[in-house]
N, C-alpha and C positions, 0 to 999 in steps of 0.2 A: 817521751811520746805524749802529744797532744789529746784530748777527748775534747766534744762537745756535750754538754747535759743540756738534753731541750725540755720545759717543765712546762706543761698547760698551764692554761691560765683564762679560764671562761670570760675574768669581766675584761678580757683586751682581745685583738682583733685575732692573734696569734699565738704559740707559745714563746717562751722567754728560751733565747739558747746562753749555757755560759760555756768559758771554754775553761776545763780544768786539769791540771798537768800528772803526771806521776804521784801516788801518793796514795794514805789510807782517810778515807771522809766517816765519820759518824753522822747520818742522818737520824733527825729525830727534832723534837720540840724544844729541848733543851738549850739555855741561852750560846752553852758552848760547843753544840755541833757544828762541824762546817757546813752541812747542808741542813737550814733548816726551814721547817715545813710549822708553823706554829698554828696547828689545827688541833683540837682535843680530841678526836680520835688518831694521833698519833702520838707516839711514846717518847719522853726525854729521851733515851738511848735506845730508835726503833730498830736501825739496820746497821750494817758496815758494808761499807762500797771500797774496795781497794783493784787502784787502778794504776797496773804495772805491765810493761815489756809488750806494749799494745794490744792488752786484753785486760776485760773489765769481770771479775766477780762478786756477787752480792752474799752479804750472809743477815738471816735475821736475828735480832738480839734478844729472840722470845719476849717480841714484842704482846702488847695485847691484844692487837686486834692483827695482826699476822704481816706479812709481805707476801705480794701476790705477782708474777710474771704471766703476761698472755691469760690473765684471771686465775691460775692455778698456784692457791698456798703454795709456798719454797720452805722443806726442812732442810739446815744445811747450806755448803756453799752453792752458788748455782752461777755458773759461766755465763754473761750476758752478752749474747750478738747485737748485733746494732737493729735487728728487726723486731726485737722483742722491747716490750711495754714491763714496766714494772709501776705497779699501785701500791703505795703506803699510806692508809687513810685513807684518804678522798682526793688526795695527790696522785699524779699520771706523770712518768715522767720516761725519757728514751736518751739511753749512751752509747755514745756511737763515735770512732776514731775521728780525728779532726784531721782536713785536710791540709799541708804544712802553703802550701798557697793562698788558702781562704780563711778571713779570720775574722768573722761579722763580727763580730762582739768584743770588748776587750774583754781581758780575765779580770772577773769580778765575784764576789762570792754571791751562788742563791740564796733568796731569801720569800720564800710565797707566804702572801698574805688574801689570796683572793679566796672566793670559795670554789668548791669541790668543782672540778675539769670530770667530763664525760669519762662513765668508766670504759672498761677496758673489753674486747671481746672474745667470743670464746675462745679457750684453749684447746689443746689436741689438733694441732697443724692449721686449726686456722687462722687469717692474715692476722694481725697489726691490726687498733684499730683506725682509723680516721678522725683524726682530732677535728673537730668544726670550731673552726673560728668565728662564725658567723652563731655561736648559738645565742648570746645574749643579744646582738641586735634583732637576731629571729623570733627570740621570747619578746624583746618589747614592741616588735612590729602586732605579733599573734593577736599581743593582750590589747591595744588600740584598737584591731579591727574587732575584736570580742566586745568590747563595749560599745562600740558603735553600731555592733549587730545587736547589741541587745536594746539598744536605744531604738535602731529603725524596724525590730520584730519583736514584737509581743508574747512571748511563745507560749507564756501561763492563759494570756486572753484568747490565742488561738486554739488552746488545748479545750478548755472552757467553751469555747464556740461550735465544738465537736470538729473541729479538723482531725480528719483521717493520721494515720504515720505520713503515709506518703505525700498525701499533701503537705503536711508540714514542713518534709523532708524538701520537698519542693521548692516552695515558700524559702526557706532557709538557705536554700545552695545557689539561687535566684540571687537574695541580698547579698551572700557572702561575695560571689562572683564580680556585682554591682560595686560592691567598694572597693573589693582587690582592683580590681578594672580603674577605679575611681584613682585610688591611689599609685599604681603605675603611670597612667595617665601624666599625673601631676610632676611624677619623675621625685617620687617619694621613697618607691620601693627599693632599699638597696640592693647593689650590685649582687650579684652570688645567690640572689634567692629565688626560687622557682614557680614562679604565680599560680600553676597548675597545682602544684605540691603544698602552698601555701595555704589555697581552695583547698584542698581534701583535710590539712590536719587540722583548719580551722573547722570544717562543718566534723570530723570525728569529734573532736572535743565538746564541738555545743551539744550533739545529738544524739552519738554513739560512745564509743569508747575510747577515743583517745589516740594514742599510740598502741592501745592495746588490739587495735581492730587487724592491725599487719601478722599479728603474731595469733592471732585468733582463725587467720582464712589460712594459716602457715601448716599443711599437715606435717610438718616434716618438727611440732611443735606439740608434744602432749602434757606440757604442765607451764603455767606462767607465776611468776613469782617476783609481789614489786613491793621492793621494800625500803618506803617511801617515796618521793618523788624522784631522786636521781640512781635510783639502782632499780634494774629491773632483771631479772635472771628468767632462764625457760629452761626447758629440761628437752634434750636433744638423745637418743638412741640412750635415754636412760644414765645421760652425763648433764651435768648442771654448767650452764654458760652463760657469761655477763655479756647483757649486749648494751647496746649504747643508746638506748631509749630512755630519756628521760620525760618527766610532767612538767610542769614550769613553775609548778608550787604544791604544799597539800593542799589548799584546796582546788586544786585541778585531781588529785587522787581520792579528795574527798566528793565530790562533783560524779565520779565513774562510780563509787561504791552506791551511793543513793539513786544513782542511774540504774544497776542492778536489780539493789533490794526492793528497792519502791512498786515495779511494778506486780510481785509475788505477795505484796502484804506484809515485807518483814522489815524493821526498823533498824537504824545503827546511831546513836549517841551517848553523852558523856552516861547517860543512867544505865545502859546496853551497847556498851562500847564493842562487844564482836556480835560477828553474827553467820548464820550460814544460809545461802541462797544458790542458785541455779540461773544458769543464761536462756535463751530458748531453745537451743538445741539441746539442752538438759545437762552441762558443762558443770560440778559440782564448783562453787565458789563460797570462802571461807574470808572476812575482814575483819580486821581489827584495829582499833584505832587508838590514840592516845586520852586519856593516861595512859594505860595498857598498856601500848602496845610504846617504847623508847626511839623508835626508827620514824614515827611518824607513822599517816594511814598506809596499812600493810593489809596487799590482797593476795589469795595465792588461788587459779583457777585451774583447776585438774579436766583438761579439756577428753570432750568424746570423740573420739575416729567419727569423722561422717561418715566413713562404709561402716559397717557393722561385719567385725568380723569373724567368720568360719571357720569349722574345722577344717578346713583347708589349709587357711592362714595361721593356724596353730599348726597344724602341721609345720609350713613352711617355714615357721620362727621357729622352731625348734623345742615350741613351750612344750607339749607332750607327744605322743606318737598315736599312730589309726587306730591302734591295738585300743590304747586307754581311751580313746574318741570312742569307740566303738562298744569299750568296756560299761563307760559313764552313759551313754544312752541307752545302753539296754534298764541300769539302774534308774533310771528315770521314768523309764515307760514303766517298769515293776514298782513305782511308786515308793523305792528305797528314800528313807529322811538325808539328807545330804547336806553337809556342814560344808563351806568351803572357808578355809582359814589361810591366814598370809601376815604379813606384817603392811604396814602403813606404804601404797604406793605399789605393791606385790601384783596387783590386777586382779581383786576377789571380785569386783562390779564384772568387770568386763567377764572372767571366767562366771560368775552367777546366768549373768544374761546369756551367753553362751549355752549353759547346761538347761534355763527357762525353755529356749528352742525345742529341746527334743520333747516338751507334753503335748500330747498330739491336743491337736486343734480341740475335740472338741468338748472340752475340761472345762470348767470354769475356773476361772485363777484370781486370788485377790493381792495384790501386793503392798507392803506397807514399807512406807521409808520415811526418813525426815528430809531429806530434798530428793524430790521424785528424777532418779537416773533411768531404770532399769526401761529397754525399748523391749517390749513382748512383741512378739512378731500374730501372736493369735488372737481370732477374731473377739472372744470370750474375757474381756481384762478388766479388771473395775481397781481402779489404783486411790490409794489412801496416802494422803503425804500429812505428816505430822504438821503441829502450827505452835508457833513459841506465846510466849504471854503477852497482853498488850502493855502500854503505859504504866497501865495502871499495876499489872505483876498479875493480872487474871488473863483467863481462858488459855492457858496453857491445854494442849490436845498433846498428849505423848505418844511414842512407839508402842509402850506398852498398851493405853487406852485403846487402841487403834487395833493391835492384836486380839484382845478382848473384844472388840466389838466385831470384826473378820467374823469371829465363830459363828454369829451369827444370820451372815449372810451366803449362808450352804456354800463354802466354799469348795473345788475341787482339790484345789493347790491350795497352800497359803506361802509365798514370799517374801522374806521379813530382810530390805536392805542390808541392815548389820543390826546384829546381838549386840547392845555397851553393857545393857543393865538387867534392873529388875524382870525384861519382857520375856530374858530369857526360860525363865519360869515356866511362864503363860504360853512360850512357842515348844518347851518341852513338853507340856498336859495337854498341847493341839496333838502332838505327835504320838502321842500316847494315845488318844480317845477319836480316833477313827480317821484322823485327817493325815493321814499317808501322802506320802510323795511330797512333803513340804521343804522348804527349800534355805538355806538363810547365812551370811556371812561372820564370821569372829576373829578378831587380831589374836594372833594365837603364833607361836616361833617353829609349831611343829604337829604335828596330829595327836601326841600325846597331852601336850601343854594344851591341848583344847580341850580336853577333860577338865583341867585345872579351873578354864575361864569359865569354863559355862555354871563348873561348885559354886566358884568366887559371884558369878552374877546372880545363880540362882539367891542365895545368901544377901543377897543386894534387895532384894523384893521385899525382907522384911519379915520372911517370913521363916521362925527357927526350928528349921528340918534338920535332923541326924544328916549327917556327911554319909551312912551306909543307902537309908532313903535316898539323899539327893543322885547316887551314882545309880542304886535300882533304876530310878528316871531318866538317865541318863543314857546305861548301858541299853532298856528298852527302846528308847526316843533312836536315838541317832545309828542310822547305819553304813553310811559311809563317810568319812572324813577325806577330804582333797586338798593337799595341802601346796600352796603357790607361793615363789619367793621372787626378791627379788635378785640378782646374784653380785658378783664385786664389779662385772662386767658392763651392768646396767641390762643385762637381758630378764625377760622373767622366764619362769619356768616351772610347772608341776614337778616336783621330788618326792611327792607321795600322794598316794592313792589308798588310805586303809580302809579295815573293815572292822566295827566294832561286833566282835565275837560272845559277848555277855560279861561275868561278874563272875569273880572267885573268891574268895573272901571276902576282901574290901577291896581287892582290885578290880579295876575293868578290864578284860582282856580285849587286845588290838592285834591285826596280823596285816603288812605290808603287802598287798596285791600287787603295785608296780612302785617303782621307784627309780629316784635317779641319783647318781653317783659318780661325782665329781672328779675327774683323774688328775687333771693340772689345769695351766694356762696357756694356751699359745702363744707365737711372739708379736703375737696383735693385740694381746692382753685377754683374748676372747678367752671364759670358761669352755673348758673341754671334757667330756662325760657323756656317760651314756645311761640312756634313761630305758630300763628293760622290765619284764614282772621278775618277781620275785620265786615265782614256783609256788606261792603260795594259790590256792583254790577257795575263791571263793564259797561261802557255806551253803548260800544261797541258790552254787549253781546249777543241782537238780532239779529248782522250781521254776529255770527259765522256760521248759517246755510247756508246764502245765499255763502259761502266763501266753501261749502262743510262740515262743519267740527260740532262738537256737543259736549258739557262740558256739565253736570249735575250740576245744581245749586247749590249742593250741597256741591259742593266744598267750594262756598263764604258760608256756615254757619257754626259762631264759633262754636258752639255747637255739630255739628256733628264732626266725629272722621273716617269719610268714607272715603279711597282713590276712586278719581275720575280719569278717565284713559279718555285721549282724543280720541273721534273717529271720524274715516274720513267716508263720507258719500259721495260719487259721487266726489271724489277726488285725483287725480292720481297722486303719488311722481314722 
C-alpha cells in the first residue's frame, strides 16, 4: 500500500508531497532518519511513523519538545487519518493513502530545510488547518507597502503636529489604500491575494495590533498567547488552541508590545525586559522579551468580557448557585472582609468585581491595583493603580505604598486587586481598625492554604511578628474566604464558600458554608458535581436583622432544593 506525505514548506509556493510505501520511518534530525526535518527544535530520534496494511500510526520517542496532531500533545500510539495535521517542531506535515492512479511525485525521500510552515489549529473536532501557500509572498508584498507607507506618512511628525487618533487613522488608510490601489493597478499584486484584506492587516500592523485585533473583537476568545512571531495560541471554553496567526518577524511583535505600553507610561527593554500593562478596555497584558524570554517577544493578554457579567450568568455557567449569590451579598452589605482566592487564570478579577457590585452606591470605595482591571459600577470610585520605576530604577509607587496612602483618603471600601506581598500586612491593620467591608484577591489552592499565604506575605513586609500574632490578625481581619477554581474541564467554578470562625490554640478555625463536590466526568468530558451548603450556619447569622436585612434558613440546608432571595427590611440602598 501506497501513502503520500505532504510536508509545508513556507519559502515555496506549496507544500512538497512524497510518496512512501509500507514500512517503519524514524523522523527526527538525525543524519539517519528516513524522514528528516533538520530544525533544532526537533530531536535526532523525534517520532516513529509506521505505515502498514493502509493505515498510518504515529508514536513519539519522548521527544523534547513533544509531537503534536490537530495541535493536541500525543502520549503513545496515535492512529492518523488522512484529515489530521501532525507538528514536530516547527514542521506541519499530513499522511494520507496514495491513490494507485495518481502519482505526482516520484518516491523520493523528505528532506525540509526551509523554516517553520504555519502551525497547526485548534484541536477538539475542529477542521485541519489551511496551509497558505501564499504566506511568504504575502510577507514580502506587506513589508514593501510598509516602507513605502512610512516613506509617504510621517506618523512621529503628525503625532507631533497634534493630529487627533482618528485623524491619523484617516490619513493612514487613505495612503495605505493609495498604493494597494497603486500596485494592483500596475498588475503587481499577486494572484491569490485580497486588496481589501491586504488594506486592513497592513493599516492593523502600522496602527493597532496586528493580527491580534481579530482575536481581540473574538468574544468567543478570553486569553491570547504569542509566543513569538509564528505561534500564536488563545484560550477557547477554557481549552488552549494553536491558530494560525502569525507576525512576519519580532520586530513586528516587538512594534505591538511598545504599541501597548507606551501609551500607560510603562517601558519594555533589554534593562526591563517584562513588563505589565493593560489595553483600554482594561484587558490585563503581560511581555516579555529577549534575553528573557528563549521564544522571542512573548505577549500573553487575559482579555475582559465586554458585557460585564451577573449573577445571572454565574448562575447560568454553573460557577455557583442563587443560594451563595444571595448568601455573598448579604455579606457585603454587612461589610463582612472577604478574601477571594483561586489559582492563576480561576476568575478571582472577574468574581472580585462581581461581589464590588453588591456596595450600595452610596459608599465611597478606593481601589488599588497594579494594572487598573476592576469596572465599579458606583457612582463614588477613586481608583489607584501602582507605577514601576523609571530608567533610571527610581519612582517606583507600589501596592503596598498605595494601600498606605488609601487610609488616608476616608475610604468606605478599600479594594486591593491581589495580595503578592508585603501589603498584605497593611490590608490586614485596614481590616482590623475600622475599615470593614474591604475586599481583596490571593493565589491560594484552597480556603485553608490562604491562611498559609497571607502568614507567608505578612512575614514578607519585614516585619518579625510571632506566627501566634500574625493569625490573631488574621483570624480578626478576614471573614469570609471564597474560594474559585479552575477545573480539568476548563470551566470555573466556586467550591467553597467559608467562614473564619476565630482562633484556638495556634489554629484558626474555618467552617464550610457551601461547597461543591465533584461526582465524575461525563462523556463530553464536562465535570459533573453538585455545588450545595453544607448545613453549616453561619455565626454571623443572628446579626442580619439587626443590619436591616433577612435570609431564610433555608438556604444553609442541603437537603432543600429552595431558592432563598435576600430581603431588606428598614434598609435604605
Amino acid at each position: 500500500m501506497a501513502f503520500f506525505m505532504d510536508i509545508a514548506k513556507p519559502d515555496e509556493a506549496s507544500a512538497m508531497r512524497y510518496k512512501m510505501v509500507d514500512g517503519t520511518y524514524v523522523v527526527g534530525r538525525g543524519e539517519s532518519c528516513a524522514v528528516r526535518l533538520p530544525y533544532p527544535d526537533v530531536s535526532e530520534r523525534h517520532a516513529l511513523l509506521i505505515l502498514r496494511d493502509g493505515g498510518a500510526t504515529l508514536e513519539d520517542l519522548h521527544s523534547a519538545n513533544g509531537t503534536y496532531v490537530n495541535g493536541s500533545p500525543i502520549d503513545g500510539q496515535v492512529t492518523l487519518r488522512p484529515d489530521m495535521v501532525v507538528q514536530i517542531g516547527q514542521s506541519m506535515m499530513r499522511v494520507t493513502p496514495a491513490d494507485d492512479e495518481i502519482d505526482p511525485e516520484p518516491e523520493s525521500r523528505p528532506e525540509s530545510e526551509n523554516a517553520p510552515p504555519p502551525p497547526s489549529d485548534p484541536p477538539d473536532a475542529e477542521p485541519p488547518p489551511r496551509l497558505d501557500p501564499m504566506m511568504k509572498v504575502r510577507k514580502q508584498v506587506k513589508e514593501q507597502i510598509q516602507r513605502e507607507l512610512i516613506a509617504r506618512l510621517d506618523l512621529k511628525r503628525l503625532t507631533m503636529a497634534g493630529v487627533d487618533k482618528s485623524g491619523l487613522e484617516k490619513q493612514a488608510t487613505d495612503k495605505i489604500h493609495e498604493i494597494v490601489e497603486q500596485v494592483r493597478m500596475s498588475g503587481k499584486l499577486p494572484k491569490g491575494i485580497d486588496a481589501d484584506d491586504l488594506e486592513k492587516e497592513i493599516f492593523n500592523e502600522a496602527l493597532r495590533l496586528g493580527p491580534l485585533e481579530g482575536l481581540l473583537e473574538d468574544e468567543t476568545v478570553t486569553e491570547i498567547m504569542v509566543n513569538g512571531p509564528n505561534r500564536v495560541y488563545v484560550e477557547r471554553a477554557g481549552k488552549l488552541q494553536l491558530t494560525g496567526l502569525q507576525f512576519m518577524d519580532d520586530a513586528s511583535v516587538m512594534a505591538i508590545i511598545e504599541r501597548i505600553v507606551s501609551p500607560i507610561g510603562r517601558r519594555i527593554d533589554e534593562s526591563q525586559p517584562y513588563v505589565d500593562a493593560r489595553l483600554a478596555d482594561g484587558s490585563r497584558v503581560n511581555a516579555i522579551i529577549p534575553p528573557l524570554s528563549l521564544t522571542g517577544p512573548t505577549i500573553t493578554i487575559r482579555k475582559f468580557a465586554k458585557k460585564t457579567l451577573t449573577v445571572e450568568d454565574f448562575v447560568k455557567f454553573g460557577t455557583w448557585t442563587w443560594n451563595a449569590a444571595e448568601f455573598m451579598k448579604a455579606c457585603v452589605i454587612m461589610r463582612k472582609n472577604i478574601i477571594v482566592a483561586g489559582g492563576t487564570g480561576s476568575g478571582k478579577t472577574t468574581l472580585l468585581n462581581l461581589l464590588s457590585g453588591f456596595i450600595p452606591h452610596g459608599e465611597r470605595i478606593v481601589t488599588v491595583e497594579d494594572a487598573a482591571e476592576l469596572r465599579l459600577v458606583q457612582p463614588h470610585v477613586v481608583r489607584l493603580e501602582a507605577r514601576p520605576p523609571n530608567i533610571e530604577g527610581r519612582g517606583a509607587v507600589t501596592i503596598r505604598d498605595l494601600v498606605k496612602n488609601c487610609l488616608r483618603m476616608r475610604p468606605d471600601r478599600i479594594i486591593v486587586g491581589e495580595c503578592r506581598s508585603g501589603e498584605a500586612l497593611d490590608m490586614l491593620q485596614a481590616m482590623n481598625t475600622g475599615h470593614d467591608g474591604s475586599l481583596t484577591t490571593v493565589h491560594a489552592n484552597s480556603p485553608r492554604d490562604v491562611i498559609s499565604r497571607l502568614e507567608t506575605m505578612v512575614l514578607m513586609s519585614g516585619m518579625e511578628l510571632p506566627s501566634r500574632a500574625i493569625r490573631e490578625q488574621i483570624s480578626s481581619a478576614v471573614d469570609i474566604i471564597i474560594h474559585e477554581s479552575r477545573l480539568s474541564d476548563g470551566s470555573r467554578k466556586v467550591v467553597a464558600i467559608s467562614e473564619v470562625t476565630g482562633i484556638e490554640g495556634q489554629q484558626i478555625v474555618m467552617q464550610d458554608i457551601f461547597a461543591f463536590r465533584q461526582t465524575g466526568v461525563n462523556e463530553d468530558g464536562k465535570v459533573a458535581g453538585v455545588f450545595r451548603p453544607t448545613g453549616a450556619v453561619p455565626t454571623f447569622f443572628e446579626h442580619l436583622r439587626s443590619r436591616g436585612l433577612s435570609l431564610d434558613p433555608a438556604m444553609f440546608d442541603p437537603n432543600s432544593n429552595r431558592e432563598v432571595r435576600l430581603e431588606r427590611t428598614g434598609w435604605r440602598k
